[in-house]
C-alpha positions in Angstrom: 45.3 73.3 116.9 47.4 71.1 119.5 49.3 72.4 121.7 52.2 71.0 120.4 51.9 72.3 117.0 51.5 75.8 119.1 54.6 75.7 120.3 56.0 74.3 116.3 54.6 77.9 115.1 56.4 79.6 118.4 59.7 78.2 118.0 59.8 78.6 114.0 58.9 82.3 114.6 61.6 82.8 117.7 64.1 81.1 115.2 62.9 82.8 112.1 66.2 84.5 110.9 68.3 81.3 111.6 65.7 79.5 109.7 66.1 82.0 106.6 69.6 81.8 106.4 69.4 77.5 106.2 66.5 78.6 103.3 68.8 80.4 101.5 71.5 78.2 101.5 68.8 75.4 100.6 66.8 77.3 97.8 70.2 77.8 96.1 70.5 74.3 95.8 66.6 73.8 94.4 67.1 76.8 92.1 70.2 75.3 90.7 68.5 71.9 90.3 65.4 73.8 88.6 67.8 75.6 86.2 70.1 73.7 84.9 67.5 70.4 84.8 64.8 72.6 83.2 66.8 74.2 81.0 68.5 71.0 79.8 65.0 69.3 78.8 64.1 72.7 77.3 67.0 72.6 74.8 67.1 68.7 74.3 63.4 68.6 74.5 63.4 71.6 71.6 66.3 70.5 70.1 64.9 66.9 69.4 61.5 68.1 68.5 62.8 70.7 65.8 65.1 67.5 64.7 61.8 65.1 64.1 59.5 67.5 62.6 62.2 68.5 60.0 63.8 65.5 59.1 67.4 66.5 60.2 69.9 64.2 58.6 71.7 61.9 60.1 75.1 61.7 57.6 76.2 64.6 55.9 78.8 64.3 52.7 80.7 67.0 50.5 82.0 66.5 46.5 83.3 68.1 44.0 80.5 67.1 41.7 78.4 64.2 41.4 76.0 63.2 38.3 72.5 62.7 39.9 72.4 59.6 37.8 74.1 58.2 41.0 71.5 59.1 43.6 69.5 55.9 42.9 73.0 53.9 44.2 72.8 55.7 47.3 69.3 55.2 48.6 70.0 51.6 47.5 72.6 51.5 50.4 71.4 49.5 53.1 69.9 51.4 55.6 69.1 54.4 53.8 65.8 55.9 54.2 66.3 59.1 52.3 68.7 60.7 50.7 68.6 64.6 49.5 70.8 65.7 47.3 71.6 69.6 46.3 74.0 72.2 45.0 76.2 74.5 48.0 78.2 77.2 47.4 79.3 80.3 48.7 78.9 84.0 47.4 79.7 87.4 48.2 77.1 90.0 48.7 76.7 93.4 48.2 73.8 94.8 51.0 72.3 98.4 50.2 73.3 100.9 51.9 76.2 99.3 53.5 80.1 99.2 52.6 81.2 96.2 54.7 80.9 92.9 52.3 79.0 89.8 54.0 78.9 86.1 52.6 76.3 84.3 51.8 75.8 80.3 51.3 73.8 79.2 48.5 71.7 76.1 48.9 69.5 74.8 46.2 65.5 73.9 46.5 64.2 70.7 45.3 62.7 71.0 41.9 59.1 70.7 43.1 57.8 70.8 47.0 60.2 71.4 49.9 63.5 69.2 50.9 62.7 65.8 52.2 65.5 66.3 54.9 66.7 69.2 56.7 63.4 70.7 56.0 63.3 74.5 56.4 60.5 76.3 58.0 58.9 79.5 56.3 58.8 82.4 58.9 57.6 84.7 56.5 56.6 85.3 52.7 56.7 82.4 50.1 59.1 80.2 48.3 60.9 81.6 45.4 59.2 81.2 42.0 60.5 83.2 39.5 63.9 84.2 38.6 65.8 86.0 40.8 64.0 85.0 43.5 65.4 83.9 47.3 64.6 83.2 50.5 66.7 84.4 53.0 67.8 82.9 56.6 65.4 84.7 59.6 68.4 85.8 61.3 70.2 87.2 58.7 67.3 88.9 57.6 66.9 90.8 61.2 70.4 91.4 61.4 69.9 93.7 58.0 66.9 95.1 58.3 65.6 93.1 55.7 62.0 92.8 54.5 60.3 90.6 51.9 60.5 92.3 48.6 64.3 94.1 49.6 66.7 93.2 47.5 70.5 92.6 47.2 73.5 91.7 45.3 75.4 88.7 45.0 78.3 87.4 42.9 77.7 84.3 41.6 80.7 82.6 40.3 81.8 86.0 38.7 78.4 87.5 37.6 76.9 89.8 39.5 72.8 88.8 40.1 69.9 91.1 41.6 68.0 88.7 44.3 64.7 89.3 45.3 63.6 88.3 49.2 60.5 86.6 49.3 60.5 85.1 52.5 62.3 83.9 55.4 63.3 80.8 56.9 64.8 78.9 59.9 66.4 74.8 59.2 67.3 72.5 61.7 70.9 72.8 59.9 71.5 76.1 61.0 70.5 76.5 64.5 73.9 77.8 65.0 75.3 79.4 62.1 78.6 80.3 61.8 80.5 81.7 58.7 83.7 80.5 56.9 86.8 80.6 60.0 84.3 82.5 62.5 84.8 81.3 66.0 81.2 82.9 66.6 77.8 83.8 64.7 77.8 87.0 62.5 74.5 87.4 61.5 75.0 90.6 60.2 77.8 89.2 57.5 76.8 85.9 56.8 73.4 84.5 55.5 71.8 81.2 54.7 70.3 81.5 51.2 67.5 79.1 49.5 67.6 79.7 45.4 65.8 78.3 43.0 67.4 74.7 41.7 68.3 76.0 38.1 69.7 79.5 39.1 72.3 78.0 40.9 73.0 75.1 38.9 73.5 77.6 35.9 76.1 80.1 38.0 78.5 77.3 39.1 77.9 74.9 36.1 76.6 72.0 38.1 73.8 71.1 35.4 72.1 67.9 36.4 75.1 67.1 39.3 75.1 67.8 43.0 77.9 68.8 45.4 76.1 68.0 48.8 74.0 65.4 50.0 71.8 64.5 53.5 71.4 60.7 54.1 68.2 59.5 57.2 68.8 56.2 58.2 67.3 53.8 59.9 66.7 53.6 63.3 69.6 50.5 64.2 71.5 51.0 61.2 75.3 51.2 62.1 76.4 54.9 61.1 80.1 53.9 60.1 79.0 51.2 57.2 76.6 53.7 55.4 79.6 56.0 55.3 81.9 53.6 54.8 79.6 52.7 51.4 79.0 56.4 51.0 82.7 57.2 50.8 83.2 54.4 48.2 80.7 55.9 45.7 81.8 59.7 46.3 85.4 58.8 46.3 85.5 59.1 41.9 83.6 62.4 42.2 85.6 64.2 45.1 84.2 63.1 47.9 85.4 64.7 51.0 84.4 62.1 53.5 80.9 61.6 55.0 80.4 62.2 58.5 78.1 61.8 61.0 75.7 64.4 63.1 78.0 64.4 65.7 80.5 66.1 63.8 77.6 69.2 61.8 79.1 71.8 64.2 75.6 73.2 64.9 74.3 70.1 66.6 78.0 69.7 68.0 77.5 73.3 69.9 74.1 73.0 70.8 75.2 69.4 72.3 78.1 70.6 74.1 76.0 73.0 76.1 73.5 70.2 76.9 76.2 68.4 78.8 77.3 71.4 80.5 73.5 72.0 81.2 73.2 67.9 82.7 77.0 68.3 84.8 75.6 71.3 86.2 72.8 69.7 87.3 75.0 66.9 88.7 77.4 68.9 90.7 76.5 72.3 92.0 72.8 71.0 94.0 74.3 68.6 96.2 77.3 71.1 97.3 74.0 72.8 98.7 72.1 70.4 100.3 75.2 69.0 102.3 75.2 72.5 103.5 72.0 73.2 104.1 72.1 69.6 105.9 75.2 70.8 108.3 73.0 73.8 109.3 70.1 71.8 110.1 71.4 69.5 112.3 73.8 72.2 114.0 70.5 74.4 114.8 68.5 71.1 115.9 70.9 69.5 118.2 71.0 73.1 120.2 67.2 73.5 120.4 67.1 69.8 121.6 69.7 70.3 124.2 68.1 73.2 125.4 64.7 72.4 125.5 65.4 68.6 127.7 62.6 70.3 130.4 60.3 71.2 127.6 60.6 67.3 126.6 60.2 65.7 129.5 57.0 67.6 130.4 55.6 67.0 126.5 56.3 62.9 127.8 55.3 63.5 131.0 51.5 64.4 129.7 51.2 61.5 127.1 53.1 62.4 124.0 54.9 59.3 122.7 58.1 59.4 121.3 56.8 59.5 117.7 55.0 62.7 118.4 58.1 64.8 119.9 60.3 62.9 117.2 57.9 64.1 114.4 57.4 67.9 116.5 61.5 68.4 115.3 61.2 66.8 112.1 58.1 69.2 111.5 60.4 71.9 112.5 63.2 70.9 110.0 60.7 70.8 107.3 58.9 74.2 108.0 62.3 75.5 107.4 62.3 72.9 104.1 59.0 74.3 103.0 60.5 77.9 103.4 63.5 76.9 101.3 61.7 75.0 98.8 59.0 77.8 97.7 61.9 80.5 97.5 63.9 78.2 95.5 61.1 77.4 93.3 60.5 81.2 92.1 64.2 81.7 91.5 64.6 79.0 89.6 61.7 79.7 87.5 63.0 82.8 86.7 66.4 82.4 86.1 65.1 79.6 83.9 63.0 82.2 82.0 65.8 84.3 82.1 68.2 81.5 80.6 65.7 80.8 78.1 65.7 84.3 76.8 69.3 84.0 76.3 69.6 80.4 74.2 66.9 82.2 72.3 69.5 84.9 71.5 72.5 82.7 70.3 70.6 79.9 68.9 67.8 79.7 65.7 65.0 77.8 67.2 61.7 78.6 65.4 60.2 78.1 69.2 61.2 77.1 72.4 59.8 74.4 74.4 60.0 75.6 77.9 58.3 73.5 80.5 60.0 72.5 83.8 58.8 69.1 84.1 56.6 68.7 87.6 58.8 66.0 88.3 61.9 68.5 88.4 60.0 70.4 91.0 59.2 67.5 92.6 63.2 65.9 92.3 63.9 69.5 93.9 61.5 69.8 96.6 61.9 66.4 97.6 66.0 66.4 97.5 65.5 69.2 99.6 62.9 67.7 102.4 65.0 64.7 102.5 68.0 67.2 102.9 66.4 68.8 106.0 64.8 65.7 107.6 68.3 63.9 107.2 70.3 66.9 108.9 67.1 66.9 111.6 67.2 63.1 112.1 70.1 62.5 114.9 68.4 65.1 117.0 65.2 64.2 117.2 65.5 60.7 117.3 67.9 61.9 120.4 64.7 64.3 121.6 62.5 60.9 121.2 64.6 58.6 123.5 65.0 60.9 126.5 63.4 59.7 129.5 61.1 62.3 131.3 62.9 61.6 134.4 66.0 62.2 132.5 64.9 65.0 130.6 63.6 67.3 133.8 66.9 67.1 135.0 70.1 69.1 134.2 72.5 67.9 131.4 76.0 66.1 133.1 78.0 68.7 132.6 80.7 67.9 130.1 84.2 66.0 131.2 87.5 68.0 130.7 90.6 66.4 131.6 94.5 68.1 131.1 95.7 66.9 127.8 98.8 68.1 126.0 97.5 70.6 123.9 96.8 72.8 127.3 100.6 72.1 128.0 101.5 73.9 124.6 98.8 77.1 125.1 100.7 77.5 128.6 104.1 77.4 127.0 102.8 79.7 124.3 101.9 82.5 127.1 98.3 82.8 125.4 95.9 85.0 126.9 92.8 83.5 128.9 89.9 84.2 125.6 92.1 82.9 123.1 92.7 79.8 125.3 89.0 79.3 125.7 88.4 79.2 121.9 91.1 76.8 121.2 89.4 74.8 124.0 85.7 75.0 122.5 87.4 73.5 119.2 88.5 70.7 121.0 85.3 70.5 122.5 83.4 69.9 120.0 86.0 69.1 117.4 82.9 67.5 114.8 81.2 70.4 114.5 84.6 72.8 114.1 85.6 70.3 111.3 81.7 70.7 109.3 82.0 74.6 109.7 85.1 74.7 108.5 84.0 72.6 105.2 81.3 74.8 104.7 83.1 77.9 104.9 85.4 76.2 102.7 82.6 75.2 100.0 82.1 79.4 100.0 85.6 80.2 99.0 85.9 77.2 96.9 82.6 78.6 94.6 84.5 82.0 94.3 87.5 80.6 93.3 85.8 78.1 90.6 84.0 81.0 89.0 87.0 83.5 88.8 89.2 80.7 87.1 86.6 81.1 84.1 87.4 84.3 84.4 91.1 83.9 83.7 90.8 80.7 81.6 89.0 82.7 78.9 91.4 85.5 79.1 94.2 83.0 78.2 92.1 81.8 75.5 92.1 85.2 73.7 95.4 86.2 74.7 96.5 82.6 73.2 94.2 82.4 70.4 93.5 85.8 68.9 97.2 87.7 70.0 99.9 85.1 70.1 98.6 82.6 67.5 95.6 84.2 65.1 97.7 88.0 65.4 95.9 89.3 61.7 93.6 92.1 61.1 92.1 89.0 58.5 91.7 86.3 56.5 90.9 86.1 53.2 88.8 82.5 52.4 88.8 81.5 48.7 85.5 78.7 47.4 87.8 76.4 46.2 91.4 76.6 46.5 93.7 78.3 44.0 97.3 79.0 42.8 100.1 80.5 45.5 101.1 83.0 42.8 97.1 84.5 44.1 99.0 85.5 46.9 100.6 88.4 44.8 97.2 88.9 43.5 95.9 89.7 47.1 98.9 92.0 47.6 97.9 94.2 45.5 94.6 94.7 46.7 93.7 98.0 48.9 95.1 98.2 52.0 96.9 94.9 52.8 100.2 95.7 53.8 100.8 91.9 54.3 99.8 88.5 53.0 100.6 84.5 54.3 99.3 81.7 52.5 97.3 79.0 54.3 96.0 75.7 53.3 93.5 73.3 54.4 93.3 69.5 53.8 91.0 67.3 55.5 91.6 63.4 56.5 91.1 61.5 58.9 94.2 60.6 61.7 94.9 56.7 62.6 97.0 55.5 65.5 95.6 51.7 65.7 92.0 51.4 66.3 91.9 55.4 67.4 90.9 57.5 64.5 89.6 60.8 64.2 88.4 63.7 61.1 90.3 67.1 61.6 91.1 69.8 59.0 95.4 69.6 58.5 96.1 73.4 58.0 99.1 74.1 56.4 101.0 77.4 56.4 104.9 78.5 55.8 108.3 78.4 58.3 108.1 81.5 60.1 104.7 82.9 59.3 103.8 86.1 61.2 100.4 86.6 61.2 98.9 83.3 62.0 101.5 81.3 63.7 101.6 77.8 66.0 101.9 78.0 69.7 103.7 75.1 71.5 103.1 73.8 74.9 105.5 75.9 76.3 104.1 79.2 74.8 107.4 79.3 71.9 106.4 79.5 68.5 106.3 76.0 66.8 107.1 75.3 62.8 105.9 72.0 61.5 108.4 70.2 60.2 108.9 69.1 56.5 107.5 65.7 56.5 105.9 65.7 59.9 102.5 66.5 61.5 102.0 68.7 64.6 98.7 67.8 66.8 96.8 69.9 69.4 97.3 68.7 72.7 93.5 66.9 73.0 94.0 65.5 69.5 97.3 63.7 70.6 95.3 62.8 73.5 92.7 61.6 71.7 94.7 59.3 69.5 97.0 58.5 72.8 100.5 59.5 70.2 103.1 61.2 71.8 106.1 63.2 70.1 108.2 60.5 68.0 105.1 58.1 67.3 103.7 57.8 63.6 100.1 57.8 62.6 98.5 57.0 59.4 96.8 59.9 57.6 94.2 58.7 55.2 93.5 62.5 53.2 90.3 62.6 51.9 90.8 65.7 49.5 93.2 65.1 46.5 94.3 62.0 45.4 93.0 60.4 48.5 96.0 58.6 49.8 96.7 57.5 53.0 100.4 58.5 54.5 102.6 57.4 57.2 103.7 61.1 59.4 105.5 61.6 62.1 104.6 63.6 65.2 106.6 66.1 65.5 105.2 67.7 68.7 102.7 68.8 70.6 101.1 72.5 70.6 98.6 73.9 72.4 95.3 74.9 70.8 92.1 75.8 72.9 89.8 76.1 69.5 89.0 72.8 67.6 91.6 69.8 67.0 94.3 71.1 65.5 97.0 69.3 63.0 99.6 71.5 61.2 101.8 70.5 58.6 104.3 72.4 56.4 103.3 73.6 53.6 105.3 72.5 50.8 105.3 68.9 52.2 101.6 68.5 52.1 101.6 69.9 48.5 104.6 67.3 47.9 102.5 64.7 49.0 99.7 65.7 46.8 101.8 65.9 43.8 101.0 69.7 43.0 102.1 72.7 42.9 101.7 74.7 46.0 97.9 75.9 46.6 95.9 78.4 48.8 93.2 78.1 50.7 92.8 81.1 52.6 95.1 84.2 53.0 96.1 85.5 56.5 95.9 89.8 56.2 97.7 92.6 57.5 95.4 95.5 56.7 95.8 99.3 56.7 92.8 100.7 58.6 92.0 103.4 56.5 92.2 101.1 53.6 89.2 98.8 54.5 86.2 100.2 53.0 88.2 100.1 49.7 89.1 96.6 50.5 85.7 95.6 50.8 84.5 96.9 48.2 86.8 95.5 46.1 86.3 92.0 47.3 82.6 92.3 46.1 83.5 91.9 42.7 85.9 88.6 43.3 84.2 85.5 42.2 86.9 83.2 44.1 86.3 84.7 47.6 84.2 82.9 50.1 84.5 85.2 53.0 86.7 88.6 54.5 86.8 87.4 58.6 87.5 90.3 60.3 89.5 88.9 63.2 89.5 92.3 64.7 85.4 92.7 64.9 85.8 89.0 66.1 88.4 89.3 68.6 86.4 92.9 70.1 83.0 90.8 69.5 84.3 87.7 71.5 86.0 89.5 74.7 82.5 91.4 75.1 80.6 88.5 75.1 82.9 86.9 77.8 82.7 90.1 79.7 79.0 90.3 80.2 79.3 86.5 80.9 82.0 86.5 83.4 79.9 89.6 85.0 77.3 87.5 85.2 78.3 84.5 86.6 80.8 85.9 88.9 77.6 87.5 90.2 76.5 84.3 90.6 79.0 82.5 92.3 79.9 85.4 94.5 76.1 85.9 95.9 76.0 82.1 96.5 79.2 82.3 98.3 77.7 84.9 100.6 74.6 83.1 101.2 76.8 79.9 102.4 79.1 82.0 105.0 75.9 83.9 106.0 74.2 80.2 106.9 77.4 78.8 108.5 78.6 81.7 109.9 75.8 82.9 111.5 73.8 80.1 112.7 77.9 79.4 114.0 77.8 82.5 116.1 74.2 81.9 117.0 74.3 78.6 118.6 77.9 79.4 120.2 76.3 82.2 122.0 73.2 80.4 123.2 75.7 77.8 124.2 78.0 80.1 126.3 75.3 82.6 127.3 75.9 82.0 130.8 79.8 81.5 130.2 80.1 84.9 128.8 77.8 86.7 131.0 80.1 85.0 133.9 83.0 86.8 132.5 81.5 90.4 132.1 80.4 90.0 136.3 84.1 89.0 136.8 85.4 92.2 134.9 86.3 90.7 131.5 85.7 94.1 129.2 82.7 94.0 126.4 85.5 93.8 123.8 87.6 90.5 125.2 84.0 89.1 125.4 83.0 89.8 122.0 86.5 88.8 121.1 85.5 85.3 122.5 82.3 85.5 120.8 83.7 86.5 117.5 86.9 84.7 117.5 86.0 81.2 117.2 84.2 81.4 114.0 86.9 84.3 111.9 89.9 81.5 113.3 87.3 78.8 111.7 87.0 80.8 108.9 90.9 81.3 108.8 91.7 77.9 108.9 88.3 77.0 106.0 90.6 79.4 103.3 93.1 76.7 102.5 91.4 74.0 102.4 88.1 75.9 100.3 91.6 76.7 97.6 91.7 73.3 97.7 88.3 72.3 96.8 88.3 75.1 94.6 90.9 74.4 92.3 89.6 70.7 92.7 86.1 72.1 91.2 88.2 74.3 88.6 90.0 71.2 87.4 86.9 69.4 86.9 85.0 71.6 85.0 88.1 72.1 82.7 87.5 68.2 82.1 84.1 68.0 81.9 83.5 70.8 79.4 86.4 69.7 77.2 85.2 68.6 73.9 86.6 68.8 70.3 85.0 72.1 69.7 86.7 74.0 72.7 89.1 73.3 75.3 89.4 75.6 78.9 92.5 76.1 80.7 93.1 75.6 84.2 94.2 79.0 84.8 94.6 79.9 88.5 95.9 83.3 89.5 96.4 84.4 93.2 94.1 86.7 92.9 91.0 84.6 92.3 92.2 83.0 96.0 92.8 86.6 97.1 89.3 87.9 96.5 87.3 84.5 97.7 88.9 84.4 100.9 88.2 88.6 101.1 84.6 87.7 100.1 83.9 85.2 102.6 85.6 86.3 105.5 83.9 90.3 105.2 80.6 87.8 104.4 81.6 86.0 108.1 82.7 88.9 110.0 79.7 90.9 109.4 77.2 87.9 110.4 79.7 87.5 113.6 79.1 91.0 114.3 75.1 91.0 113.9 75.1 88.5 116.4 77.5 90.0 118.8 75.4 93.2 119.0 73.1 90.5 121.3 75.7 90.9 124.4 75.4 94.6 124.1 71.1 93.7 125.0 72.3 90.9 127.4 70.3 90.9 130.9 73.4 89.7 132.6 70.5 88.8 136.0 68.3 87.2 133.7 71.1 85.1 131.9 72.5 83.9 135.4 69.1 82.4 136.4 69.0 80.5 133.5 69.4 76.7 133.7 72.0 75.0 131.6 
């Protein structure tokens, strides 16, 4: 071994703890890069994979019911490569052993083999066979402590049928399955259900006809003509409008955390290396400046200037090395650890989770290049010096009177305070990067805690000023208004509001866009329409209220008019007004009133779905009663969903607060106390000067101390700043038309980040002030600046 990779081993021992706080800082950044990036090729890797071995469709269409002597016309459209065509339709079960009701959708088989498209996978047991016989969604299975051979009651279109469980299954349809008006998967209440293609024909009299159908196209094929073709051959048979994949809300969901998964990826890492970058260079230009005699000898005795340039760059990259491998084990596991929950919210039959060698080696190299870039200016300042040069003393630095000394002598300031206002000066670059980085601390605080309060706005906002029921009451198909006395006077509903759905599609030019118009009475209670200003909104007869990103979507504003081409009744196309603008956090919302829409239509006034005010007591009875109601698709117990939702954001926002908060410590740590460190091996002699001269331990700590807690004063505003900055964007970025985030900053999420990281500062400040308390004021006084 050389002698100058000797002293490389020396010096990266002696600096060992500065060199694990850069390491930290830096493996955050590679463990966040290994994360998100190998958790985003997990679930698109998975997600596509499960999608090509299945067949998942690419256009999906509803009707009323269509003869399947019109299939042939379909797969003749251009473009068309299959085309599967089956009977949905929903049912309420009756599970053993248990008084709450659950739903169930019914999907037909093919009448020989499995479906061509959206192919399910058998976990367990066969197909069914006989009469009677089902198989049953995995998840809803485990939810019920089913096995195959249980069975349980259903109520197909009025008669009540004994199914058999033969097996279990998972489809590429349902990765994410959510009932009728759940904001969230119940698989304890609602259940995928394959039947036998006669049984269910029979039960809701759709004898050679179909009421769904799954079109593959080809690869190329423009998606809008084949549904443009679609919708022309449907329309006679209540068609409801194809769409495309982007719009199946399970591959909707499942995309929408993908691009979380890939912005992650994007933003977070770099925040990191810049750090880690700052700290590098900070910690390099002090061991350059004070090793010039060290440099000149390693010259003096024939090492070129490539060799001492590389000796500091070796140095930065031990630290790298240090960074990379502890980065490399976290993100592993909190990639494992991310896996395990995707496989708890999401129905993959398996999970392909590799993190890609090149991920490590994006990471690992993002991170040397990080290092060697912060490393650079110093040793390519180590490599020029002259031995002459470097033997000798540095030129002590030039201070001249300038007017900020006039103003800290008219402010009477005491001699240590003076002296730190003067080391800012002095070095106002470096003062400006800590600053930023102590910034970037309280900036990652504040971003995570406005999740926090975002997603308590969205439950105040959606589930107790808008959604306010105990439930709603979802009928198959839609029926009469006078059902609404019908629902009075079932158990326990003290009070009953009629809503109705109609889907079209919204035109403003050459903007369009599918939404669900849900229309409900003036002055309804239970479910009611918030405005942008929190008042309670009415839609107005004749008009059309839009959610805030559907208005923004279509660029209208209150007082423009947009076409509405309904695809449900008699499939006319409208001219509304917009009537205003409300705020809506769940989905792309357009209300109407009801009696217009049904004016429109032609009809008298219908239901779709009844908002409930229930008696507690009364629920059991309810449920039970609502087992033997054909019409019914669904009870949603906004209650279960409202406590269900706020604990799933609790354990989240525990989590990820978690997070952000230990990340935030790790980044003051870094700055902070490679801050303090350098400063005191700086003014070693300075201070030591002081304590001769009388100066008491506590004005000298005071010195010590007080430069970085006044940098870490002045990092709070600006690290606000960059954290509402951060906030904003990630409200942006994770918009889509399933779900909207506030930007929902409270003082207290400033508060607490600025708490966090200036304890987090003062207690690095103060491990390294305990060093005067060991100074050898002698042995500092010999030393050579």
């Amino acid at each position: 071994m050389q002698a100058l990779d000797r002293k490389l081993l020396r010096d990266f021992r002696r600096l060992w703890v500065q060199a694990l706080a850069i390491a930290l800082v830096l493996a955050c950044g590679v463990a966040v890069l290994l994360t998100a990036f190998g958790m985003y090729q997990a679930l698109n890797d998975t997600r596509e994979v499960y999608y090509s071995r299945n067949s998942f469709a690419d256009i999906f269409a509803t009707a009323s019911r269509v003869p399947e002597s019109l299939l042939p016309e379909v797969t003749a459209i251009s473009g068309i490569l299959a085309a599967d065509a089956r009977v949905s339709n929903y049912a309420n079960l009756d599970i053993p052993g248990r008084t709450k009701g659950a739903v169930g959708r019914l999907l037909s088989l093919p009448e020989v083999g499995k479906p061509r498209l959206n192919t399910p996978i058998l976990r367990s047991g066969r197909w069914p066979m006989l009469q009677g016989e089902v198989v049953v969604n995995e998840p809803f299975a485990l939810a019920n402590g089913f096995s195959n051979g249980d069975r349980f009651q259903a109520n197909l279109n009025g008669n009540k049928r004994e199914l058999l469980i033969t097996g279990t299954a998972l489809s590429p349809e349902f990765i994410y399955t959510l009932g009728p008006g759940a904001l969230m998967p119940d698989n304890e209440t609602f259940g995928i259900i394959w039947m036998r293609p006669e049984e269910i024909k029979a039960a809701f009299d759709m004898a050679g006809a179909f009421n769904d159908l799954s079109v593959k196209i080809a690869h190329g094929v423009k998606p809008d003509e084949v549904i443009a073709r679609l919708d022309t051959l449907l329309e006679p048979y209540g068609g409801q409008g194809a769409v495309q994949r982007d719009q199946h809300s399970s591959h909707a969901i499942i995309d929408a955390e993908i691009t979380q998964l890939k912005g992650t990826a994007m933003v977070l890492p770099p925040i990191f290396f810049g750090i880690a970058a700052f700290l590098v260079s900070m910690v390099m230009g002090r061991i350059v400046a004070l090793e010039r005699s060290e440099i000149g000898l390693l010259k003096a005795v024939g090492y070129s200037d490539i060799e001492v340039c590389l000796h500091y760059l070796m140095l930065a990259a031990l630290v790298a090395f240090v960074g990379i491998a502890i980065g490399w084990i976290a993100g592993g596991w909190l990639a494992r650890l991310l896996a395990a929950q995707y496989a708890r919210f999401f129905d993959f039959p398996f999970l392909i989770f590799r993190v890609s060698y090149w991920v490590y080696g994006l990471a690992a190299l993002a991170a040397l290049l990080t290092t060697t870039a912060g490393a650079a200016r110093s040793a390519l300042k180590a490599a020029r010096l002259a031995p002459a040069i470097a033997m000798q003393p540095p030129a002590p630095p030039r201070f001249k009177h300038s007017l900020a000394d006039d103003v800290m002598r008219r402010l009477r300031l005491s001699q240590p305070t003076v002296m730190i206002l003067r080391s800012f000066l002095r070095w106002p670059v470096r003062s400006a990067m800590t600053v930023l980085g102590l910034a970037l601390a309280v900036a990652s605080v504040v971003s995570s805690s406005f999740l926090a309060d975002a997603l308590d706005e969205i439950v105040d906002t959606a589930f107790f000023q808008s959604n306010r029921q105990d439930a709603m009451l979802i009928f198959s198909n839609e029926r009469p208004q006078s059902a609404l006395e019908d629902v009075l006077q079932l158990p326990g509903v003290l009070q009953a509001e009629a809503l109705q759905y109609a889907t079209a599609i919204l035109h403003n030019g050459p903007l369009s866009k599918r939404v669900s118009i849900e229309a409900r009475k003036p002055g309804s209670d239970l479910s009611r329409i918030v405005a942008s200003d929190g008042s309670v909104a009415n839609a107005q007869p004749g008009g059309i209220l839009l959610s805030e990103r559907l208005a923004e979507q279509l660029q209208v504003e209150p007082g423009d008019k947009i076409e509405v081409q309904f695809t449900v009744g008699r499939r006319e196309t409208r001219e509304l007004l917009v009537t205003g603008i409300v705020r809506q956090y769940f989905g792309l919302g357009a209300y109407m009133d009801h009696d217009s829409l049904n004016a429109l239509f032609r009809q008298s006034p219908q239901v779709s779905a009844v908002s409930l005010s229930l008696d507690d007591s009364q629920q059991e009875a309810l449920e039970r009663r609502l087992k033997d109601i054909p019409e019914t698709a669904g009870l949603v117990m906004m209650t279960d969903m409202r406590r269900s939702f706020q604990e799933i954001i609790r354990q989240q926002v525990i989590v990820m607060n978690s997070v952000y908060i230990t990340i935030a410590i790790l980044i003051t740590i870094g700055v902070a106390y490679n801050g303090a460190r350098i400063q005191l091996s700086e003014r070693a002699r300075e201070l030591a000067s002081l304590r001769i001269l009388g100066f008491s331990r506590g004005e000298v700590s005071y010195i010590l101390a007080g430069e970085m807690m006044i940098l870490a004063l002045m990092a709070q505003p600006l690290g606000w700043v960059i954290g509402a900055w951060i906030a904003k964007l990630t409200t942006e970025n994770f918009a889509s038309d399933l779900y909207t985030i506030p930007l929902v900053l409270k003082p207290a999420a400033f508060s607490t980040a600025s708490l966090i990281v200036l304890g987090a500062a003062l207690c690095s400040v103060l491990i390294v002030r305990r060093r005067l308390d060991r100074m050898d004021l002698v042995a500092v006084m010999k030393t050579k600046e």
